[in-house]
N, C-alpha and C positions, 0 to 999 in steps of 0.2 A: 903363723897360720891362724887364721879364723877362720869358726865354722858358724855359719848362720842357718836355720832353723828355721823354716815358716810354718805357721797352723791359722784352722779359721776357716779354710774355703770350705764350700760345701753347695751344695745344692739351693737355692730359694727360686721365688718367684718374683716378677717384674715388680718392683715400686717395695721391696723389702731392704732391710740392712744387712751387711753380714762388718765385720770386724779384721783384718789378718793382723798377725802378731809375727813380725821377726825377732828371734832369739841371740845375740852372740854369744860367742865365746871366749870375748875382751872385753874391756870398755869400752863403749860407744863412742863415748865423752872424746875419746882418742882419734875418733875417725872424720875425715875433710870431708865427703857427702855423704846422705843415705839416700837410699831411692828406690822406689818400687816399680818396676816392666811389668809387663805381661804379654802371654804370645795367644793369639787365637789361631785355631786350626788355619792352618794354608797361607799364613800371614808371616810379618817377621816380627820379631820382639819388640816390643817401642815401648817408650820408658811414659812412664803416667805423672811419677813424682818424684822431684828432686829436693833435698834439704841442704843447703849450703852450710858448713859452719860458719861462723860471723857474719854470713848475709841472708840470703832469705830464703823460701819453698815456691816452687814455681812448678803447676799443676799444667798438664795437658788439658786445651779445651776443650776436650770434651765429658772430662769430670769435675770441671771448674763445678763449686758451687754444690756437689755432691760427695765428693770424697776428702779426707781432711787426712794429712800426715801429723803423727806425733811421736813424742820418744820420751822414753821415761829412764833417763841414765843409771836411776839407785838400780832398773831390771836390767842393764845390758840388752833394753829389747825397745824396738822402735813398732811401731803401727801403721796402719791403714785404715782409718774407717771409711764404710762403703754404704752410703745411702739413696734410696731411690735407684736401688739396683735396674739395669735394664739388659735385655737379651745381648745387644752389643756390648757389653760388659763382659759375654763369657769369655774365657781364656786362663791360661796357668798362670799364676800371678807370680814373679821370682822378687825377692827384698835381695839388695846391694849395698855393698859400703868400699866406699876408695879410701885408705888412711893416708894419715899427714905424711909418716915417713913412707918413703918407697912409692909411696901412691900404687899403692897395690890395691887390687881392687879383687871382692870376693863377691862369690853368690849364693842363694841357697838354693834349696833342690826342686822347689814350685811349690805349691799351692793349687788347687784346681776350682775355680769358682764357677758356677755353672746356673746363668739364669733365666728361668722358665719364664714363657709367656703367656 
């Protein structure tokens, strides 16, 4: 079982940055993708960012060029940075990870980023 962990969202204004931090409860190092969703009100969940292991991160365009994934295995905790926030940005932000075995795939419990115009 893993439990993933998100913090970081919070309230800002258009053209600010905010940060999220996913936590596990395993190592990372162990896991085949990571990847951040997010759901806006009345909409459905669509995934922002995927991290392949041995290939590559591929970004929804419409945060190409603003948001950047990373992962820092010694923490068990992957990232999202999030710049030049914009009102279409708001939504729960959930971090995911599918592992090599089982391809089990887990989630964490949101995040809520929320940005003013």
């Amino acid at each position: 079982q893993v439990q993933l962990v998100e913090s970081g969202g919070g309230l800002v204004q258009t053209g600010e940055s905010l940060r999220l931090s996913c936590a596990a409860s395993v190592s990372i190092s162990t896991m085949k993708t990571w990847a951040w969703y997010r759901q806006a009100p009345g909409k459905q969940r669509e995934l922002v960012v995927v991290s392949v292991s041995g290939a590559g991160t591929n970004y929804v365009a419409s945060v190409k060029g603003r948001f950047t994934f990373s992962r820092d295995n010694t923490k068990n905790t992957f990232y999202l940075q999030m710049n030049n926030l914009k009102p279409e940005d708001t939504a729960v932000y959930f971090c995911n990870v599918e592992t090599k075995f089982y391809s089990a795939v887990y989630w964490g419990q949101g995040t809520q980023v929320t940005v003013s115009s």
